[in-house]
PyMOL Python script that loads the backbone (N, CA, C, O; Angstrom):
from pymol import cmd

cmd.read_pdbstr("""\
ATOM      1  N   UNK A   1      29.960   2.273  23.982  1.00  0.00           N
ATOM      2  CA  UNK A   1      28.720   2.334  23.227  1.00  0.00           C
ATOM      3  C   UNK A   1      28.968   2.514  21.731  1.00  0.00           C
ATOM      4  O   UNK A   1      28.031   2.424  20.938  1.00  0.00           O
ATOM      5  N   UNK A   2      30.184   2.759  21.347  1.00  0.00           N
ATOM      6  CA  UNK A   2      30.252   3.281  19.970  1.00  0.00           C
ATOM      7  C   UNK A   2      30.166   1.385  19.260  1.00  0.00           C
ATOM      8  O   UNK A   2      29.293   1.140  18.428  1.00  0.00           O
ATOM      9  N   UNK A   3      31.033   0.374  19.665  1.00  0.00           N
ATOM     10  CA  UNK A   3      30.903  -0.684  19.241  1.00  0.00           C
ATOM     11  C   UNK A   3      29.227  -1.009  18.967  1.00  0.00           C
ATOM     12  O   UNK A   3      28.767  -1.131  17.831  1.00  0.00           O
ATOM     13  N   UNK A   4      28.476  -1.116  20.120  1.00  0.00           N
ATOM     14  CA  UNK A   4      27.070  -1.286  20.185  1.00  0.00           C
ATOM     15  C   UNK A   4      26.676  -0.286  19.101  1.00  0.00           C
ATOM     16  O   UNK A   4      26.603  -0.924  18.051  1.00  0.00           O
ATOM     17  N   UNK A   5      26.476   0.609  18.957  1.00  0.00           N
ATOM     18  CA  UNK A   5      25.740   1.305  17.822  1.00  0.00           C
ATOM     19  C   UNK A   5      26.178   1.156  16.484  1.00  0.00           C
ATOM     20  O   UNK A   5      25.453   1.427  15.527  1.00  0.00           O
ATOM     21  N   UNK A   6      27.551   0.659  16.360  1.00  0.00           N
ATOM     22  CA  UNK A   6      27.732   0.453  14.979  1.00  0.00           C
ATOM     23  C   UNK A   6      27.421  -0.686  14.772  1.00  0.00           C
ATOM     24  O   UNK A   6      27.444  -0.849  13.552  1.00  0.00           O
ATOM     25  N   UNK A   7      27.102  -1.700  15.340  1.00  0.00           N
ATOM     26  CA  UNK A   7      27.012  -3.134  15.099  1.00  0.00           C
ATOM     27  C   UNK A   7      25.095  -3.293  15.035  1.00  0.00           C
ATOM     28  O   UNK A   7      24.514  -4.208  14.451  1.00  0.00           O
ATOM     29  N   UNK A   8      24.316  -1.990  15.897  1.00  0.00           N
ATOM     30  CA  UNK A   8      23.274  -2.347  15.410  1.00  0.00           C
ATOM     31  C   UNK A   8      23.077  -1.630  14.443  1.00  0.00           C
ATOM     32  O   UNK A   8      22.153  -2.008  13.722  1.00  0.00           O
ATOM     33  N   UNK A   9      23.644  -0.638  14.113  1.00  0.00           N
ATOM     34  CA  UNK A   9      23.737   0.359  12.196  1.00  0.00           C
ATOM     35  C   UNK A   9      23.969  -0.512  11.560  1.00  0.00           C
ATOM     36  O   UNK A   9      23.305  -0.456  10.525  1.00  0.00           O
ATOM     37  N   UNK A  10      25.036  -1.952  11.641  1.00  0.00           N
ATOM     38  CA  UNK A  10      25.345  -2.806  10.425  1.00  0.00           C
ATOM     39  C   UNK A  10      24.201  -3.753  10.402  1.00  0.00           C
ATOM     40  O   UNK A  10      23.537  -3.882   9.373  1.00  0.00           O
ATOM     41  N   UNK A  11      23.912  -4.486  11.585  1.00  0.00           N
ATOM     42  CA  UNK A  11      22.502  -5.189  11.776  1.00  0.00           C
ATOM     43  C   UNK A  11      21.425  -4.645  11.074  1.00  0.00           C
ATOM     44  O   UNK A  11      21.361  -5.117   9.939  1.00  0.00           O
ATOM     45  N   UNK A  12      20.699  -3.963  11.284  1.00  0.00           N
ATOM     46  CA  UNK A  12      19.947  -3.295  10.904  1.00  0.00           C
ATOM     47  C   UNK A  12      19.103  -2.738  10.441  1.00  0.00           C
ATOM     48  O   UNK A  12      17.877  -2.824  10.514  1.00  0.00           O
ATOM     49  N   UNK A  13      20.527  -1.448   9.362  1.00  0.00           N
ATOM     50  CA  UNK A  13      19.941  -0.179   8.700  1.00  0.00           C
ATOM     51  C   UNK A  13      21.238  -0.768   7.231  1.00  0.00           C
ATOM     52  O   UNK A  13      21.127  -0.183   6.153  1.00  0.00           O
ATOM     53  N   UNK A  14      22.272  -1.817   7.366  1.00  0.00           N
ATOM     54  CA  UNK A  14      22.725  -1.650   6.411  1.00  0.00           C
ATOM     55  C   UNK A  14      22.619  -2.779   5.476  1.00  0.00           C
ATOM     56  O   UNK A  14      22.856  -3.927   5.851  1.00  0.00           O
ATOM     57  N   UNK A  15      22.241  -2.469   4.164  1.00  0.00           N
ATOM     58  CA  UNK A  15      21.590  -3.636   3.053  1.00  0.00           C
ATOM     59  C   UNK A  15      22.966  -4.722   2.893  1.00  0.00           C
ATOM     60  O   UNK A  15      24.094  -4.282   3.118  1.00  0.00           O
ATOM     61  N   UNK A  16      22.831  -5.647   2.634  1.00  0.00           N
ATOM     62  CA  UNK A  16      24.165  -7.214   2.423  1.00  0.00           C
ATOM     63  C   UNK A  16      23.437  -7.621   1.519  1.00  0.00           C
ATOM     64  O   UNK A  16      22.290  -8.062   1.596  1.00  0.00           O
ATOM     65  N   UNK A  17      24.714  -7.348  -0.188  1.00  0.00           N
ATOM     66  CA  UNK A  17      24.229  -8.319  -0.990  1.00  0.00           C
ATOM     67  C   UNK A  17      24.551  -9.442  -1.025  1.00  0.00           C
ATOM     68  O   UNK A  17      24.325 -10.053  -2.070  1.00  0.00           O
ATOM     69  N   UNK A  18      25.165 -10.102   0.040  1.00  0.00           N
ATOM     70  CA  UNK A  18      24.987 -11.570   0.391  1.00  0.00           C
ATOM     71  C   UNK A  18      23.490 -12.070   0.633  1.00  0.00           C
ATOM     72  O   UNK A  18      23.100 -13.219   0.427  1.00  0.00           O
ATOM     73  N   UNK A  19      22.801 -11.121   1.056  1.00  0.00           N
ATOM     74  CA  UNK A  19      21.481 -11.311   1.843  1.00  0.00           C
ATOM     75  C   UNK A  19      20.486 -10.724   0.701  1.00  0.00           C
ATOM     76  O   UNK A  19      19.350 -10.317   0.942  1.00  0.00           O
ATOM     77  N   UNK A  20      21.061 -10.743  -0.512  1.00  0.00           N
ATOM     78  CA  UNK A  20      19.739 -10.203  -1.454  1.00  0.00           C
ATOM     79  C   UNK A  20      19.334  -8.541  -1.367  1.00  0.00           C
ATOM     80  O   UNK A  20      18.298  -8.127  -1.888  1.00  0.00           O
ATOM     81  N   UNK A  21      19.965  -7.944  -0.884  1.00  0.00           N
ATOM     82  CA  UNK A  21      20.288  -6.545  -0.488  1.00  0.00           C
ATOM     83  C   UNK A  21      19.051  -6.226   0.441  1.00  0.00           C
ATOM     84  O   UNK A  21      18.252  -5.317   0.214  1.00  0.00           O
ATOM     85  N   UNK A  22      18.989  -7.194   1.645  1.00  0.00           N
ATOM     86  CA  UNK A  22      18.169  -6.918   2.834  1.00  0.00           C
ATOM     87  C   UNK A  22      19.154  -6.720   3.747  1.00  0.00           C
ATOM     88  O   UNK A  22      20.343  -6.959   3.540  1.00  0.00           O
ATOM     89  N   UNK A  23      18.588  -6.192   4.981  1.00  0.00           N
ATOM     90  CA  UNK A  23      19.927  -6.248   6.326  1.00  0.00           C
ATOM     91  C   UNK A  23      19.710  -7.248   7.017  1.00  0.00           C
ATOM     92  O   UNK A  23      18.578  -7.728   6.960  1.00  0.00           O
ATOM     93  N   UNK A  24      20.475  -7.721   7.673  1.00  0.00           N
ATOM     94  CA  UNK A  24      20.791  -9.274   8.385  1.00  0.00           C
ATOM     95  C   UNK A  24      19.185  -9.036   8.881  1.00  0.00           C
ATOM     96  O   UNK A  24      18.321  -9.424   8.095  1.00  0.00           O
ATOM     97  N   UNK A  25      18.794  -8.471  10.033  1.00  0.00           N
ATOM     98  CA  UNK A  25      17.567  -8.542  10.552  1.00  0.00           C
ATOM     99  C   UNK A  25      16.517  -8.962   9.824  1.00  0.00           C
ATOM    100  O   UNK A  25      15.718  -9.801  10.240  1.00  0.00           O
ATOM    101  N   UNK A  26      16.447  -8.365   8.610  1.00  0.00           N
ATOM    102  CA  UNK A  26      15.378  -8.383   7.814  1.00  0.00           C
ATOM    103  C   UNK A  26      15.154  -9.861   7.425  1.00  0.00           C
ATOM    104  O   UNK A  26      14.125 -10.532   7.510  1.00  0.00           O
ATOM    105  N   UNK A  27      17.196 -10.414   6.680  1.00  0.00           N
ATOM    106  CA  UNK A  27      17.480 -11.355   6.058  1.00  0.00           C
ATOM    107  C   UNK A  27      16.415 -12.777   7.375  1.00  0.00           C
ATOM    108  O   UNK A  27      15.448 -13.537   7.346  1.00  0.00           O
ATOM    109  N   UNK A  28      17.383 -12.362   8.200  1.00  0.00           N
ATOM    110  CA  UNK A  28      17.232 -13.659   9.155  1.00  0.00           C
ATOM    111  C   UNK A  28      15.198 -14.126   9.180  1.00  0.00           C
ATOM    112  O   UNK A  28      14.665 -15.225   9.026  1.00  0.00           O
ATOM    113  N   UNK A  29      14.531 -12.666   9.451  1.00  0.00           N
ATOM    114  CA  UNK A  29      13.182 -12.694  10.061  1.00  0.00           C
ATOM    115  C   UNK A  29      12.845 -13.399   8.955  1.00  0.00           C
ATOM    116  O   UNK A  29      12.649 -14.612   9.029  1.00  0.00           O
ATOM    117  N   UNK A  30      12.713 -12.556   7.526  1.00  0.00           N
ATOM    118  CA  UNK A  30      12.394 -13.470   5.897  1.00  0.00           C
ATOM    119  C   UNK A  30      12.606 -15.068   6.421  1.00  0.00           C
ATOM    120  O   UNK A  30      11.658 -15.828   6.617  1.00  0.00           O
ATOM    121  N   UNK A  31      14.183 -15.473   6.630  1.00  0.00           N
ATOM    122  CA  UNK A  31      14.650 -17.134   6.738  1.00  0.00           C
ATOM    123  C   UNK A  31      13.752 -17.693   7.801  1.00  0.00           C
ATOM    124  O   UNK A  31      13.457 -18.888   7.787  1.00  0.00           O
ATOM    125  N   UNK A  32      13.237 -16.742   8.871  1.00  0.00           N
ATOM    126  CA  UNK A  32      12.734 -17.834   9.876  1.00  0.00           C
ATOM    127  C   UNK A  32      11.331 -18.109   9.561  1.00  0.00           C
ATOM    128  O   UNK A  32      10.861 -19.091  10.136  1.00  0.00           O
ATOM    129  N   UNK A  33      10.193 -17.151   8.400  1.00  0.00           N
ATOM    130  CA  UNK A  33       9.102 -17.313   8.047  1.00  0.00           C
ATOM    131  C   UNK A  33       8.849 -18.212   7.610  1.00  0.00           C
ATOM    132  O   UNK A  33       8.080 -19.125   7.912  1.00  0.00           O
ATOM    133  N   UNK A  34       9.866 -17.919   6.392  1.00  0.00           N
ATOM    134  CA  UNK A  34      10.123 -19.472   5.258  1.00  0.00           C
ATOM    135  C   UNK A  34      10.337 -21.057   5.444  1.00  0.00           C
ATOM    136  O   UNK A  34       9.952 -22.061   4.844  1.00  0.00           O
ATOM    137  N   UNK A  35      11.108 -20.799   6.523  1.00  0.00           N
ATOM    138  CA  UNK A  35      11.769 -21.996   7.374  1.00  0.00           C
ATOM    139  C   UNK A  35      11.207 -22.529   8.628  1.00  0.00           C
ATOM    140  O   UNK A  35      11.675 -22.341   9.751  1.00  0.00           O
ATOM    141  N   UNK A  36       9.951 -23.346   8.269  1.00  0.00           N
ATOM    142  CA  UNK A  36       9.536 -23.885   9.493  1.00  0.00           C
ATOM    143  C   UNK A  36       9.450 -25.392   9.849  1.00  0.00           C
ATOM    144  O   UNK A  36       8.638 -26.186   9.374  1.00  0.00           O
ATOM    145  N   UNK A  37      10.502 -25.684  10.841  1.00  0.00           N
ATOM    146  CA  UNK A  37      10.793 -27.287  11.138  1.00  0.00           C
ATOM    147  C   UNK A  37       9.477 -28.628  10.893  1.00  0.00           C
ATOM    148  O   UNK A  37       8.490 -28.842  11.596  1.00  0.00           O
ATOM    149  N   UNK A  38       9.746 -29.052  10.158  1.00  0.00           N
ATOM    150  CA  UNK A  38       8.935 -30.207   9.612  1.00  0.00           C
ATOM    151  C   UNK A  38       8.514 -31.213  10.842  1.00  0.00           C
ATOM    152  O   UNK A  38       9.412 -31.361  11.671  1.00  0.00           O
ATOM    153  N   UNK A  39       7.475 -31.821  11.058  1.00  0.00           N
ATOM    154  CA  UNK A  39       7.555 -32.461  12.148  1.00  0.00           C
ATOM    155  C   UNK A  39       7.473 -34.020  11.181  1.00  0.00           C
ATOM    156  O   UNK A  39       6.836 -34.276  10.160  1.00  0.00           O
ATOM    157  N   UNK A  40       8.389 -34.849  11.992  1.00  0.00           N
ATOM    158  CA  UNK A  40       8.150 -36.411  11.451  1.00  0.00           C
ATOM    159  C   UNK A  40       7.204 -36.930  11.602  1.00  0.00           C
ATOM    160  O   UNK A  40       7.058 -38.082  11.192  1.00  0.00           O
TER     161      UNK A  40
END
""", "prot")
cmd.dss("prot")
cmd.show_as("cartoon", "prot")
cmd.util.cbc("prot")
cmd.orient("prot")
C-alpha cells in the first residue's frame, strides 16, 4: 500500500510545473474539458 498512496499523493495533492502548477488530475480533467473531439 505504501506504492499506492504515494502515487495517489503524486497524482493528486502534488502541483507539476510541467502542468502549469496543477496536479496531473486536475491537469488531465482541465485537458479533457478543453478538448472535445470534433465530429467530421
Amino acid at each position: 500500500m505504501i506504492i499506492e498512496d504515494w502515487r495517489i499523493d503524486y497524482n493528486a495533492n502534488r502541483p507539476h510545473s510541467a502542468h502549469g502548477e496543477l496536479t496531473p488530475t486536475e491537469f488531465a480533467l482541465q485537458w479533457a474539458t478543453t478538448h472535445q473531439p470534433q465530429v467530421a
